[in-house]
N, CA and C of each residue as an Amber inpcrd file, in Angstrom:
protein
   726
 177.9410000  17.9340000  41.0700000 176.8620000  17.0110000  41.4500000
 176.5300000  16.0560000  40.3090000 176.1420000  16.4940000  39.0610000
 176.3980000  15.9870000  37.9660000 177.0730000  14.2580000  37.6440000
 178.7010000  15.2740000  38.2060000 179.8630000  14.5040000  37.9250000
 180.1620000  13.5440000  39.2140000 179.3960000  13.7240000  40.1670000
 179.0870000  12.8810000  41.3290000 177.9740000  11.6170000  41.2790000
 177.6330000  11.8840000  39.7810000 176.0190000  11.2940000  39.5800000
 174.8200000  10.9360000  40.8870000 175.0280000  12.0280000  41.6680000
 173.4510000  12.5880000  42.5160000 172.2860000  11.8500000  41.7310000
 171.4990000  11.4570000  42.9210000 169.5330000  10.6260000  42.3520000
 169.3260000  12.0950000  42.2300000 169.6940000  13.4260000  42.2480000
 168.6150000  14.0530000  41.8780000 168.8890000  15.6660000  42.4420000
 168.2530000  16.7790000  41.8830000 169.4970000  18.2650000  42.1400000
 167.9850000  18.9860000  42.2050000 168.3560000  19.6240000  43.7030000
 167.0470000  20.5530000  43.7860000 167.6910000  22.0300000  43.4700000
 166.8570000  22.7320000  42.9920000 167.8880000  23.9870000  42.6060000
 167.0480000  25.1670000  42.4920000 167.6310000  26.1930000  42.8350000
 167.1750000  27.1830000  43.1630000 168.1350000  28.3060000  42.2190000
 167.5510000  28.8180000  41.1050000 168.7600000  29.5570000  39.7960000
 168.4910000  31.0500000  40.2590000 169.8100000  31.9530000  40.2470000
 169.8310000  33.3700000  40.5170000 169.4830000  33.9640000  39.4980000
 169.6220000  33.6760000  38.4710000 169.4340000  33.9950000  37.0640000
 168.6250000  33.1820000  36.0740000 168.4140000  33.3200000  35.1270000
 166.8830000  32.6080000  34.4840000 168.1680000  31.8960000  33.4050000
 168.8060000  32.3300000  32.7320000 169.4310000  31.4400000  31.9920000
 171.0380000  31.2680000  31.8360000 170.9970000  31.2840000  33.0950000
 173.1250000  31.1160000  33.5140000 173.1630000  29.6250000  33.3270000
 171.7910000  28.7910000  34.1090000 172.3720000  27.2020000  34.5910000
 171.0780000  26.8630000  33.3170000 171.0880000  27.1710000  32.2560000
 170.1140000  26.5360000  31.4320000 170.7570000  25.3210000  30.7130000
 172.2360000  25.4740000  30.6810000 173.0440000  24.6340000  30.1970000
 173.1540000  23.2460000  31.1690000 173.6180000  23.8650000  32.0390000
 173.7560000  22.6690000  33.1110000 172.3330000  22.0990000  33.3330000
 171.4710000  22.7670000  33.9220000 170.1040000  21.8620000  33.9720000
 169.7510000  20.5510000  33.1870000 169.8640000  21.3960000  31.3440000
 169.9600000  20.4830000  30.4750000 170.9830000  18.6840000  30.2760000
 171.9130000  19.5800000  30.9290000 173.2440000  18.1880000  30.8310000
 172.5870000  17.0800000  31.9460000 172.6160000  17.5410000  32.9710000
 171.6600000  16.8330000  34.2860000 170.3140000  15.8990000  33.3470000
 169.3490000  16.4970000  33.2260000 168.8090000  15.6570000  32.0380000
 168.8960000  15.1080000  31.5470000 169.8680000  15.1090000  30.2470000
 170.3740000  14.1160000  29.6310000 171.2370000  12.6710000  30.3690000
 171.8940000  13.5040000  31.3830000 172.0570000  12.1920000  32.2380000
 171.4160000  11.0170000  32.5790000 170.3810000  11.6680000  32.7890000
 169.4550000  10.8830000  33.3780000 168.6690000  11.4540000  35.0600000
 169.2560000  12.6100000  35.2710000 169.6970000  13.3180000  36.5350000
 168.3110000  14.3330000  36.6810000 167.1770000  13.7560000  37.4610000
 166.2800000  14.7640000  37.6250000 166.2320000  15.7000000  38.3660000
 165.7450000  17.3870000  37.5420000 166.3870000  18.5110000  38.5350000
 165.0130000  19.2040000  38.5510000 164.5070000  19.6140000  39.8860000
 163.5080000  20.1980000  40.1810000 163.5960000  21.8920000  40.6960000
 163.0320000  22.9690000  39.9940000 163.5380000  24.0960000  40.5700000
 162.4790000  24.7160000  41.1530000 163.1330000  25.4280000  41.8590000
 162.4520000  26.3920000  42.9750000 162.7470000  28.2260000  43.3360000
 161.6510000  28.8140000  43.7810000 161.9800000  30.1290000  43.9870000
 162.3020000  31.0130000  42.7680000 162.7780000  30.9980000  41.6370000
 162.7770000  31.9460000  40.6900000 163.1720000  30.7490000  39.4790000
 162.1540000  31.0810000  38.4790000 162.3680000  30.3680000  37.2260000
 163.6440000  30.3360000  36.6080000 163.6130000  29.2180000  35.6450000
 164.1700000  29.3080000  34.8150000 164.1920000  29.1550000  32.7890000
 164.8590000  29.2380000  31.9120000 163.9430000  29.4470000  30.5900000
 164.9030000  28.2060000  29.6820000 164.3350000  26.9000000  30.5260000
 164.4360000  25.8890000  30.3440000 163.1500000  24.6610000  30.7020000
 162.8180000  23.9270000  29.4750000 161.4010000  23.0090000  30.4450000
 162.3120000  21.5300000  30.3730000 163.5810000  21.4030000  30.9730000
 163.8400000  20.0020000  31.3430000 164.1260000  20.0770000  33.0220000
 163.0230000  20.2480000  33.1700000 163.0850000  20.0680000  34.7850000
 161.8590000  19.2820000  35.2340000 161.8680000  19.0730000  36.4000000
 160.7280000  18.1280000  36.7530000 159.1590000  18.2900000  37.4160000
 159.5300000  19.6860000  37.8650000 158.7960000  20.9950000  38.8830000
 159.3370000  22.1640000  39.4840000 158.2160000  22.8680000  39.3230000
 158.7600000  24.3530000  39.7530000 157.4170000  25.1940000  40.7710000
 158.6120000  25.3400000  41.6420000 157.7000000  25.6480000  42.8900000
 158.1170000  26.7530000  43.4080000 157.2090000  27.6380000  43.6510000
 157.5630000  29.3730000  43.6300000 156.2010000  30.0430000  44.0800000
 156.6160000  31.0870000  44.3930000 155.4080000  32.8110000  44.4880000
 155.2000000  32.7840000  42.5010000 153.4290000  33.0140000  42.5360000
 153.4930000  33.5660000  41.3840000 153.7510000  35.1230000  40.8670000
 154.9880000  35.2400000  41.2520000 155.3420000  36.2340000  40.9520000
 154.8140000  37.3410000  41.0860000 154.6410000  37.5440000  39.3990000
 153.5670000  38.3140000  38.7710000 152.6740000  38.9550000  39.0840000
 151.6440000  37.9830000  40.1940000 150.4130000  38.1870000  40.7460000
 150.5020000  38.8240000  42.1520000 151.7980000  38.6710000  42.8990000
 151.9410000  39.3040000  43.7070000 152.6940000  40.3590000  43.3180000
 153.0580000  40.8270000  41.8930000 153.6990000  42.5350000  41.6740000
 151.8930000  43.1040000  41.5620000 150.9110000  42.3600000  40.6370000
 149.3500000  42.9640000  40.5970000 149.2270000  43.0860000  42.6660000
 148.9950000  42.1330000  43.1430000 149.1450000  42.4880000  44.7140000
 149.6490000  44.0630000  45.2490000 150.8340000  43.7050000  45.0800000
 151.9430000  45.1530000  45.1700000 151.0700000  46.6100000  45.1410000
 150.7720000  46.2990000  43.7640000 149.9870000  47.7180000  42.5360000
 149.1900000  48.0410000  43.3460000 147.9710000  47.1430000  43.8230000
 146.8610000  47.5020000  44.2080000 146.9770000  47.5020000  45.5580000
 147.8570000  47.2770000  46.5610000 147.9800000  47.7280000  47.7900000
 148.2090000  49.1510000  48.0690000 149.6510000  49.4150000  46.8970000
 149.9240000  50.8840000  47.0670000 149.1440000  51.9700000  46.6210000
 148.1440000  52.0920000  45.8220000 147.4730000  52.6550000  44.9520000
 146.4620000  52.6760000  46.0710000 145.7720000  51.6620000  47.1260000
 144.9150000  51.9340000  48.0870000 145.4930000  52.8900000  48.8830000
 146.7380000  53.0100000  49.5150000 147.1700000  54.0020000  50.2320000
 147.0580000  55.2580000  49.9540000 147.5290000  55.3430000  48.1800000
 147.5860000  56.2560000  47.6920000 146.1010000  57.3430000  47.2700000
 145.0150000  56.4090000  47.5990000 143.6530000  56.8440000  47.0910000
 143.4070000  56.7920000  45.4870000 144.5290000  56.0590000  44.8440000
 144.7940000  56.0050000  43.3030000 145.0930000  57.1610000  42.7120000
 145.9180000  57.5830000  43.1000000 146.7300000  58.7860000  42.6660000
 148.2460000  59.2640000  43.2610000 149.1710000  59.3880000  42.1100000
 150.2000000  60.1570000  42.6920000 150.9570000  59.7520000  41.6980000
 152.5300000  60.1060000  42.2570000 153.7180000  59.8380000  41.7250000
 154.3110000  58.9940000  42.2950000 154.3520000  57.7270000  41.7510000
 155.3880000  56.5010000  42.5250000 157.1240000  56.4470000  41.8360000
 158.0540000  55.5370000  42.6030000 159.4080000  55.2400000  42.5650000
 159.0820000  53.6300000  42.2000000 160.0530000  53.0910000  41.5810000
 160.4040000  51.4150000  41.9550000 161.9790000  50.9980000  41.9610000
 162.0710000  50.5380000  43.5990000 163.2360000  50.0520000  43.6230000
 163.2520000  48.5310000  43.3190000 163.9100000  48.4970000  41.8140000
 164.0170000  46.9920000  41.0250000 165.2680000  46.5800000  41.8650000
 165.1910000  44.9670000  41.6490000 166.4640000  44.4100000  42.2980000
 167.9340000  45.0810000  41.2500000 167.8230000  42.9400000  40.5000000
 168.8930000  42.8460000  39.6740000 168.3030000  42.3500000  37.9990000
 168.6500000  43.1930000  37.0430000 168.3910000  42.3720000  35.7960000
 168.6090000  40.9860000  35.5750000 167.8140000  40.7720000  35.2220000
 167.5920000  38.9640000  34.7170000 167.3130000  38.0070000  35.3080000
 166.6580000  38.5670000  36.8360000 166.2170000  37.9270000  37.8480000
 164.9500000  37.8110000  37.6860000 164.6040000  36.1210000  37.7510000
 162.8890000  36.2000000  36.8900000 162.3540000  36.5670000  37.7820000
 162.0390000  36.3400000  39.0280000 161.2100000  35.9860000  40.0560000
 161.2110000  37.7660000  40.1030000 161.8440000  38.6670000  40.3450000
 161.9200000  39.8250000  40.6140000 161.5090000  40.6180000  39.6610000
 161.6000000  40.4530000  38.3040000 160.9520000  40.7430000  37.0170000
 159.4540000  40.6980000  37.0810000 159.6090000  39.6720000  37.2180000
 157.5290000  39.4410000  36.9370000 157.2750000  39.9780000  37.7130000
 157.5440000  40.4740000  39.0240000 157.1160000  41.0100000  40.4840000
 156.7050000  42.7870000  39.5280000 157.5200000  42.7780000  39.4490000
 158.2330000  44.5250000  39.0290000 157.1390000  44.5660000  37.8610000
 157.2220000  43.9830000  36.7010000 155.8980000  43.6990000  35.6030000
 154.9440000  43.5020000  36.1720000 154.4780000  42.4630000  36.8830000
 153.3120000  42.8010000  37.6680000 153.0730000  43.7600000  37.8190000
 153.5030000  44.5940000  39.0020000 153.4590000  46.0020000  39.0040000
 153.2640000  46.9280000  38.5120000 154.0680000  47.1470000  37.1930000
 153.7400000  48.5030000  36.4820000 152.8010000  47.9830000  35.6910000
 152.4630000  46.8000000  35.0360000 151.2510000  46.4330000  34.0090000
 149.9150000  46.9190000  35.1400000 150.0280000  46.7410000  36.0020000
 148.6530000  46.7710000  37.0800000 148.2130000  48.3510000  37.0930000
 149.6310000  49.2300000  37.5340000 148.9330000  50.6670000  37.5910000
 148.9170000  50.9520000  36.4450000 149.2410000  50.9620000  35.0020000
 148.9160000  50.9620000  33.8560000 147.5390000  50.7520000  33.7920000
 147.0740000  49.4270000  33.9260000 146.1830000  49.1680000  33.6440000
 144.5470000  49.6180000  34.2000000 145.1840000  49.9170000  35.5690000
 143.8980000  50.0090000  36.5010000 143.9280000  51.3270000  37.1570000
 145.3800000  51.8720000  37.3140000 144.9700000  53.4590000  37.9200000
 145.5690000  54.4220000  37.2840000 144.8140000  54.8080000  36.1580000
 145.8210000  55.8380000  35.5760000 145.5150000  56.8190000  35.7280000
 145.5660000  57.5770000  36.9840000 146.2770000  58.7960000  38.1080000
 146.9560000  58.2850000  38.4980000 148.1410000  57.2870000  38.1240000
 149.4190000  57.0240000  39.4160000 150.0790000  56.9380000  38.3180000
 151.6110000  57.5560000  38.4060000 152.1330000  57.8380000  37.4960000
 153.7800000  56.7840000  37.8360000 154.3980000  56.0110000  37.2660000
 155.7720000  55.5330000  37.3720000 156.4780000  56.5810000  37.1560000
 157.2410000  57.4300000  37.6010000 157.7320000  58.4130000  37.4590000
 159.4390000  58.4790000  37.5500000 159.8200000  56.9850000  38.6460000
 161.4210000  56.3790000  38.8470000 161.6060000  55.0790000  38.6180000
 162.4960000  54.3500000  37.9430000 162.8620000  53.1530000  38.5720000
 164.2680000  52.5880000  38.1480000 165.0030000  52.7190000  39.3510000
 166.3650000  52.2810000  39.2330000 166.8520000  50.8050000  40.2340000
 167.8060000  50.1560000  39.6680000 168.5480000  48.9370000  40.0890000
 168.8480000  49.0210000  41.3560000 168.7180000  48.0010000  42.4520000
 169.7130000  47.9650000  43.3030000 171.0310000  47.1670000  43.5940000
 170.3270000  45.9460000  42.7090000 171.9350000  44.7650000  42.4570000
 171.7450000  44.1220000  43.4400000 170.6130000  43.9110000  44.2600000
 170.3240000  43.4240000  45.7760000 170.8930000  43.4040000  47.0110000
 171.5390000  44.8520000  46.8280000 172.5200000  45.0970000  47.5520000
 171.2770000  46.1550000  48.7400000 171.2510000  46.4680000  49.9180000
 170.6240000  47.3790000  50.5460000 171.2860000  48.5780000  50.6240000
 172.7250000  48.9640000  50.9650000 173.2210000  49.8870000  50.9550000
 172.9760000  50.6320000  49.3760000 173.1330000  49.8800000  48.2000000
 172.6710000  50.3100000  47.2530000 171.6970000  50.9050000  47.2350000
 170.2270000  49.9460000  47.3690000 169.0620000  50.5550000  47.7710000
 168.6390000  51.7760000  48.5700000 169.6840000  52.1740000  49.5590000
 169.6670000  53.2430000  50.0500000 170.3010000  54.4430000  49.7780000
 171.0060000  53.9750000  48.6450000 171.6660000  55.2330000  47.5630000
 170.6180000  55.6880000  46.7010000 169.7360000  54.6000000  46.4250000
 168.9790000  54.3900000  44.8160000 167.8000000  55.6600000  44.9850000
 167.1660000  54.9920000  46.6590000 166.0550000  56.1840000  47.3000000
 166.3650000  57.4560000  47.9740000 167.7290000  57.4290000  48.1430000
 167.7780000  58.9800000  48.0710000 167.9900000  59.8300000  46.8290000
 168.3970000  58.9680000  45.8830000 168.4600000  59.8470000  44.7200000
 167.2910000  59.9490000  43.5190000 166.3800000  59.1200000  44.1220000
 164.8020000  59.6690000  43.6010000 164.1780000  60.6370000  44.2430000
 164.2360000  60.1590000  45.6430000 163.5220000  61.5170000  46.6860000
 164.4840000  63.0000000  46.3280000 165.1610000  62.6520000  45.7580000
 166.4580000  63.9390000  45.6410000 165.5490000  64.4110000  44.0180000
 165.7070000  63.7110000  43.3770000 164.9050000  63.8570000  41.9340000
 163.6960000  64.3660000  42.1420000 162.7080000  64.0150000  42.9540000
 161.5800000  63.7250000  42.7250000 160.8480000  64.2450000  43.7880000
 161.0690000  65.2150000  44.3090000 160.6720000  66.0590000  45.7820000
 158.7850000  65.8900000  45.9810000 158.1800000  65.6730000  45.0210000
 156.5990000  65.2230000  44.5950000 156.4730000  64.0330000  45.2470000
 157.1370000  63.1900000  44.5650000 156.8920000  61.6000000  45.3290000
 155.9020000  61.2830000  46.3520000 155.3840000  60.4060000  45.8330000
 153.8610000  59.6200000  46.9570000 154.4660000  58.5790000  47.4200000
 154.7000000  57.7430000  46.9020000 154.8870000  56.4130000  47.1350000
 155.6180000  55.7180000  46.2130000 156.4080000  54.4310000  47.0050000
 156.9930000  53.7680000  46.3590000 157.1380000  52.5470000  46.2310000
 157.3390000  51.6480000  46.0880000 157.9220000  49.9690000  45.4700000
 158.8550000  49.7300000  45.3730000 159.3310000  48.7000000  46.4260000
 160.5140000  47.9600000  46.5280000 160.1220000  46.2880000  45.9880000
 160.5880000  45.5150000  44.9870000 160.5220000  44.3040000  44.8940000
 161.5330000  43.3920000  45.4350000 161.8710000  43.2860000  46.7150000
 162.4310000  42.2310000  47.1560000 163.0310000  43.1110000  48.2560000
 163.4400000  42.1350000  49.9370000 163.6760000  42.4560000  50.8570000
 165.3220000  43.8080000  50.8000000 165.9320000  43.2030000  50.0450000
 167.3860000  44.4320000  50.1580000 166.4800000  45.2990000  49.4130000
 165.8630000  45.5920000  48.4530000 165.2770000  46.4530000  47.6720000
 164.3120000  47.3710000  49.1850000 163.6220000  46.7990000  49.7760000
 163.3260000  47.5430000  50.5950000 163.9120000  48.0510000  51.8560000
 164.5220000  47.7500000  52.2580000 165.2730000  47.9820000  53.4140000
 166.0510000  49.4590000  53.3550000 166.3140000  49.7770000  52.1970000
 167.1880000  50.6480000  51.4800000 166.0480000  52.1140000  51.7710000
 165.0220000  52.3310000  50.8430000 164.0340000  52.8620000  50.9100000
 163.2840000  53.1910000  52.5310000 163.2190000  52.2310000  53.1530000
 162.7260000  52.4150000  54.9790000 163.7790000  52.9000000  55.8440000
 165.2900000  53.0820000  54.9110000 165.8660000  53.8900000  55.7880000
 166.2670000  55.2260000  55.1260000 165.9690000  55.4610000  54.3490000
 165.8990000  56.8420000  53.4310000 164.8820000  57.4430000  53.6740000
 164.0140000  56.9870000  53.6920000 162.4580000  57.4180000  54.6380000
 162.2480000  57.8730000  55.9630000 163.5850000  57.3540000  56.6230000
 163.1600000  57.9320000  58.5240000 164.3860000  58.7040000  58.2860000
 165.4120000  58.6990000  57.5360000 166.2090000  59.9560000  57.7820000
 165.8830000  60.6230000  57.0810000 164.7700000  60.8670000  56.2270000
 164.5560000  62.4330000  55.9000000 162.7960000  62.6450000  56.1910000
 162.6300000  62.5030000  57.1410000 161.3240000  62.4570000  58.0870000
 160.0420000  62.2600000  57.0070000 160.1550000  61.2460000  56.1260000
 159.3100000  60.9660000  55.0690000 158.4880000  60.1890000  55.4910000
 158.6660000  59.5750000  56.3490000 157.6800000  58.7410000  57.2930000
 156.0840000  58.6830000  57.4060000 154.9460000  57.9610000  56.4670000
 153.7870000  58.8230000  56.6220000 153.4220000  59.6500000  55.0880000
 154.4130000  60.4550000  54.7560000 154.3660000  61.3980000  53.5000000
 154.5600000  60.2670000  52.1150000 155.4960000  59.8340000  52.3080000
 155.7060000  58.6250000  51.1210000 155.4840000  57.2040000  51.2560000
 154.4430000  56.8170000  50.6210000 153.5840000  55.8070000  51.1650000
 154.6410000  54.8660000  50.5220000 155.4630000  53.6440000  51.7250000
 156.0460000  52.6060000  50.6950000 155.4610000  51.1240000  50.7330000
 155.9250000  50.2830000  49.7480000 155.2520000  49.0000000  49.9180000
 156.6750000  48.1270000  49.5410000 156.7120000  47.4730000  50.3440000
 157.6980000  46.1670000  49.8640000 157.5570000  45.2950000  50.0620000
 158.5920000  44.2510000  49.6740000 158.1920000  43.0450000  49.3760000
 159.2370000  42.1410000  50.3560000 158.9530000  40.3140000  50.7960000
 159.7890000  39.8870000  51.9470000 159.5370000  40.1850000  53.0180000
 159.9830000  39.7230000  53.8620000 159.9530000  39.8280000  55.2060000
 161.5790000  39.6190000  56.0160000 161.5650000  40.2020000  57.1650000
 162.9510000  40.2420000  57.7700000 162.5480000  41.0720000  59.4890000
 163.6510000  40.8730000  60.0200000 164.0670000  41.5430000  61.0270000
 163.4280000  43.4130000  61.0170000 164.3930000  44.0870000  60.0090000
 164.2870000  45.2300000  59.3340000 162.7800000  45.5600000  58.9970000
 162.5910000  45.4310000  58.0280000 161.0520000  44.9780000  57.6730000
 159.5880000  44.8690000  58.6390000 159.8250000  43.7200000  59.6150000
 159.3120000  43.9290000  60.9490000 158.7470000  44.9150000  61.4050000
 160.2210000  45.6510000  61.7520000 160.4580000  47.4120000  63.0100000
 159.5100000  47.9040000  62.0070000 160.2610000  48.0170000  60.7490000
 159.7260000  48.9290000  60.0690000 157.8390000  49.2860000  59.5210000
 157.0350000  47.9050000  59.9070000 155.9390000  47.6810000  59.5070000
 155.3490000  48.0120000  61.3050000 155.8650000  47.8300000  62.4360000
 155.1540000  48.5940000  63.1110000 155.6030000  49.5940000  63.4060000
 156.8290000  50.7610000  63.1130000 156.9730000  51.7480000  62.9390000
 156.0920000  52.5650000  61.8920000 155.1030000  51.6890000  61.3890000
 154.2240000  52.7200000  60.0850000 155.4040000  53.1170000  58.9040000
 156.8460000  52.7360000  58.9110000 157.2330000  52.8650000  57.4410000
 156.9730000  52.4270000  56.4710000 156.4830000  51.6880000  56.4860000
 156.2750000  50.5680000  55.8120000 154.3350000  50.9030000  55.8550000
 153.5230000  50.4490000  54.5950000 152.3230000  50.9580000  54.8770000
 151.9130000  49.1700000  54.4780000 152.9010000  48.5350000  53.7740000
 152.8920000  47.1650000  54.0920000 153.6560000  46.3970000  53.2390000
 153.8130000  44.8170000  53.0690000 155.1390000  44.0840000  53.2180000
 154.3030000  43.0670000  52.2820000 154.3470000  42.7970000  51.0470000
 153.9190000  41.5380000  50.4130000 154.9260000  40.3720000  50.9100000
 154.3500000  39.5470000  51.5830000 155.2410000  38.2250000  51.9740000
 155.0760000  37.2870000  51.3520000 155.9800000  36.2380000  50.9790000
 155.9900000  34.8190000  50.3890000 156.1820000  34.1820000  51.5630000
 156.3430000  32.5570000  50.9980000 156.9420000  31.5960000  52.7780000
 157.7090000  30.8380000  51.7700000 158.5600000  31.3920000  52.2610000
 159.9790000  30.6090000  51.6500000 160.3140000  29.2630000  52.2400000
 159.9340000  29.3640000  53.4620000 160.2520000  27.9430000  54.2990000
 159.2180000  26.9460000  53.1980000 157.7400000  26.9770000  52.9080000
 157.0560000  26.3590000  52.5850000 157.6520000  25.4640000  50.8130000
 158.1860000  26.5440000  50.5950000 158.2400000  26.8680000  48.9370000
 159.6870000  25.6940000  48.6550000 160.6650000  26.0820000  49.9010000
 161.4150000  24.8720000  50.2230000 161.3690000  23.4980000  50.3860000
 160.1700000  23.6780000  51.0670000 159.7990000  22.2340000  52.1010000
 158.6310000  21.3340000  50.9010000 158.2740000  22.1490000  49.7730000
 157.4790000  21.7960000  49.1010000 158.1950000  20.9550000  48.0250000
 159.1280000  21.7310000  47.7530000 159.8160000  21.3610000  46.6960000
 161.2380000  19.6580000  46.6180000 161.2310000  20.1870000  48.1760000
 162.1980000  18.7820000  48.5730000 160.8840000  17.5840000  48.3110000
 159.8320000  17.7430000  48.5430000 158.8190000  16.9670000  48.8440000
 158.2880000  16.0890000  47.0520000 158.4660000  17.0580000  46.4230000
 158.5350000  17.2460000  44.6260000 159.6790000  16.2480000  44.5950000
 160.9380000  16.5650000  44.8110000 162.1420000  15.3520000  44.3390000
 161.9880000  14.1980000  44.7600000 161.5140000  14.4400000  46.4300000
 160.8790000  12.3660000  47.1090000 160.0840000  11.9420000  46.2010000
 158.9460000  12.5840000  45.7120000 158.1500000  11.5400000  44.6820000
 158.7210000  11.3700000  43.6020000 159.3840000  11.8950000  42.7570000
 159.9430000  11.5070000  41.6720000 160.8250000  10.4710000  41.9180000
 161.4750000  10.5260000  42.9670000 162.0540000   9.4410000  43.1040000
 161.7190000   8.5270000  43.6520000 160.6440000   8.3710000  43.7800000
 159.4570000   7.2460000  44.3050000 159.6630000   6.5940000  43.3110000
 159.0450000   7.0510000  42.1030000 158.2350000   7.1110000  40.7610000
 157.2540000   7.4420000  40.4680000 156.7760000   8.4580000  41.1210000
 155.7760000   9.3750000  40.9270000 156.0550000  10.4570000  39.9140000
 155.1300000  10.8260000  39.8760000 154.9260000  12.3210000  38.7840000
 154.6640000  13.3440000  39.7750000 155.2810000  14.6410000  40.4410000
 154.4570000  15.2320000  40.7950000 154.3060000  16.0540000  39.8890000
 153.0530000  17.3150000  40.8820000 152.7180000  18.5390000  39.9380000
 154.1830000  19.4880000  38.8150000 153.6460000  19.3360000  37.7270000
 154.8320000  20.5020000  37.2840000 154.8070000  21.8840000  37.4800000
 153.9230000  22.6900000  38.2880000 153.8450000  24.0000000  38.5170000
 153.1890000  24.0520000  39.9780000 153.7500000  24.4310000  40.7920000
 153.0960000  24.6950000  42.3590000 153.2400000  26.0920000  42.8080000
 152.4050000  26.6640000  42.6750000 152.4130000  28.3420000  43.4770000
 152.3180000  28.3140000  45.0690000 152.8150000  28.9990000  45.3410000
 152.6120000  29.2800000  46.9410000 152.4480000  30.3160000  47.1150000
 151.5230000  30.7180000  48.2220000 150.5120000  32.2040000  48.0680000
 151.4500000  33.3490000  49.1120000 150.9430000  34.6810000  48.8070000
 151.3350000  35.6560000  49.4830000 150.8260000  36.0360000  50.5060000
 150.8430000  36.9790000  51.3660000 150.2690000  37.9730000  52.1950000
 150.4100000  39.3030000  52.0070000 149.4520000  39.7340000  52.4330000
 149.7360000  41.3340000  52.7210000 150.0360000  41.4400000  54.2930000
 150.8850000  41.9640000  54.3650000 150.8840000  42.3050000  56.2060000
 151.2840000  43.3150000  56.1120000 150.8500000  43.9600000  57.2680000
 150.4150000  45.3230000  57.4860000 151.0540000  45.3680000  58.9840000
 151.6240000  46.7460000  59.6300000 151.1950000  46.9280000  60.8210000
 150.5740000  46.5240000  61.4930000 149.1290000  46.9600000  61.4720000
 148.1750000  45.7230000  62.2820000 147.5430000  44.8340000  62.3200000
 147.9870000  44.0240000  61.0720000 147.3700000  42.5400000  60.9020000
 148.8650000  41.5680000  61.9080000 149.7220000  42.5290000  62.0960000
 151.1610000  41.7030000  62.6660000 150.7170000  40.3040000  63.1360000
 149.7280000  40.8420000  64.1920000 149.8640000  40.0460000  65.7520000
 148.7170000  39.2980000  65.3380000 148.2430000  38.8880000  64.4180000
 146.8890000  38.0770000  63.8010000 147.4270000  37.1420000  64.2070000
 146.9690000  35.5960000  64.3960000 147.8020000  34.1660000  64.9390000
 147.9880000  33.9060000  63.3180000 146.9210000  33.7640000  62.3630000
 147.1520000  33.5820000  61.3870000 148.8720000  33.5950000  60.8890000
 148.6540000  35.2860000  60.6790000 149.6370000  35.9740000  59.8450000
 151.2450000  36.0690000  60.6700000 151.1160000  35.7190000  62.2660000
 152.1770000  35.2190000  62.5750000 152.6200000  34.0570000  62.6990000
 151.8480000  32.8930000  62.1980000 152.3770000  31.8960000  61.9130000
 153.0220000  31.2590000  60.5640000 152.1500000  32.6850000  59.5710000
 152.7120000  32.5570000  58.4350000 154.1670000  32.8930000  57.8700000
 154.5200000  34.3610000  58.7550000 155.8710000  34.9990000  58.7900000
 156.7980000  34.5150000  59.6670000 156.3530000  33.8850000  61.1310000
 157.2070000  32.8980000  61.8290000 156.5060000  31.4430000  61.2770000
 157.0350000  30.4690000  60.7590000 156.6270000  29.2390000  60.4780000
 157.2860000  28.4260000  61.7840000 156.7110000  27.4550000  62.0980000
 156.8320000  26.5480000  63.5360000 157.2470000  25.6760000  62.6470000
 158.4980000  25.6200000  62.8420000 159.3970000  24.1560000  61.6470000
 159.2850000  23.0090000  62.3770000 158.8390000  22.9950000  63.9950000
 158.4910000  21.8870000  64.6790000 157.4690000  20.9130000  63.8230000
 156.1050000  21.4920000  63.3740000 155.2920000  21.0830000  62.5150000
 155.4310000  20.4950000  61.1670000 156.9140000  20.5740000  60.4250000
 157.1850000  20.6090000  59.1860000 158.4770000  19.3560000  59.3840000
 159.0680000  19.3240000  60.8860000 160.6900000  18.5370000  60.9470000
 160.1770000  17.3540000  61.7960000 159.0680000  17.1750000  62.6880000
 158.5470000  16.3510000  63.5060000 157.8700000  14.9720000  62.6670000
C-alpha cells in the first residue's frame, strides 16, 4: 500500500510492535495511518479508536467477583502474548481483584493462542488442576468459547461462575443457557465505522480526535432481549450504510 502510495492506511495491528516499522515508513511518506481495535507502541499515527481495554478487564473483575459474592478461586483464559488490546483486558483484571477483592484468589492462567479448541484444552486442564474452582475469565471470544464448552461437558454449569468477553453465535446459546453468568461486549462494527470516519477528515484536512474509546456492555442472560442491548450486539448497518 505504501509502495502503491494510498491517501491513507486504516489499520488494525495483531501485535503491538510487528508493524511499528512499517507504520513509521507510511509516515515518513507522507502516508497517514490511523489505527484501530488493538494498539500499537508507536505515536506516528493519526488516531486510535478502540475498547478501553483496561477498563473493561476492571468491568470483567467486578462482574465476576459479584457472582462470586467476592470470594473464591478464579482461572484466566489469556489469549495470545503481545496482544495489547487483550493484555490490558487481562491487567485490568487481575489489578482489579488485587485491588478490590482480596478473597478472590488468581489461582490459573494459561494461553490460548486464540485458538478455541485450544481454549478448550486450556479449561480442562485447570478444572483438572483445580477441582476448587469458582469462576473464571476468558479475555476474548475464542478464549471463551473454549471454557463454555468444558463447562457443559463436565456438568459445571452454575458451579463455575464464568465471564467472557465478545460476543458471537456460541456466546449467545451460551448466555441464555446460564453458562455464561455474562459476556463483556465491545461494538466492533462502531469502532470500525468510527475509525473509517477518522481517515475522511484527515483527509479533508481536518484534525480528528487522537484517542476515541468506544464503550462496553455487560450482557447477561436477561438483559438479552432489552431493545437497547439488542441493538447494541445486533447493530442495524441499515442506519450506519444509508
Amino acid at each position: 500500500m505504501i509502495n502503491a502510495r494510498v491517501d491513507g492506511i486504516v489499520l488494525a495491528p495483531s501485535e503491538a510492535t510487528a508493524l511499528v516499522g512499517v507504520v513509521e515508513r507510511a509516515a515518513r511518506k507522507g502516508i497517514p495511518v490511523t489505527i484501530f481495535d488493538t494498539g500499537i507502541t508507536t505515536e506516528e499515527y493519526v488516531s486510535f479508536v478502540s475498547t478501553n481495554n483496561y477498563e473493561a478487564g476492571v468491568v470483567d473483575a467486578r462482574t465476576l467477583a459479584a457472582a462470586l459474592g467476592g470470594r473464591g478461586n478464579v482461572a484466566v483464559v489469556r489469549m495470545v502474548p503481545g496482544s495489547a488490546s487483550t493484555t490490558a483486558r487481562e491487567d485490568g483484571f487481575a489489578d482489579t481483584i488485587a485491588r478490590e477483592f482480596p478473597e478472590i484468589k488468581i489461582v490459573a492462567e494459561q494461553y490460548c493462542m486464540a485458538n478455541p479448541a485450544k481454549a478448550l484444552a486450556v479449561a480442562e486442564n485447570i478444572l483438572t488442576a483445580h477441582p476448587d474452582l469458582n469462576g473464571m475469565f476468558a479475555s476474548a471470544e475464542p478464549a471463551t468459547v473454549g471454557p463454555v464448552q468444558a463447562l457443559k461437558a463436565r456438568g459445571l454449569v452454575g458451579k463455575v461462575k464464568l465471564v467472557g468477553f465478545d460476543f458471537g453465535d456460541t456466546i449467545e446459546q451460551a448466555l441464555k443457557d446460564g453458562v455464561l453468568v455474562a459476556a463483556i461486549v465491545q461494538d466492533p462494527f462502531n469502532i470500525g465505522y468510527t475509525e473509517v470516519k477518522t481517515m475522511a477528515a484527515k483527509l479533508r484536512g481536518e484534525t480528528p480526535e487522537r484517542r476515541i474509546d468506544s464503550p462496553v456492555k455487560v450482557v447477561t442472560g436477561e438483559n438479552l432481549s432489552d431493545p437497547e442491548v439488542d441493538r447494541f450486539v445486533h447493530p442495524n448497518l441499515a442506519e450506519y450504510l444509508n
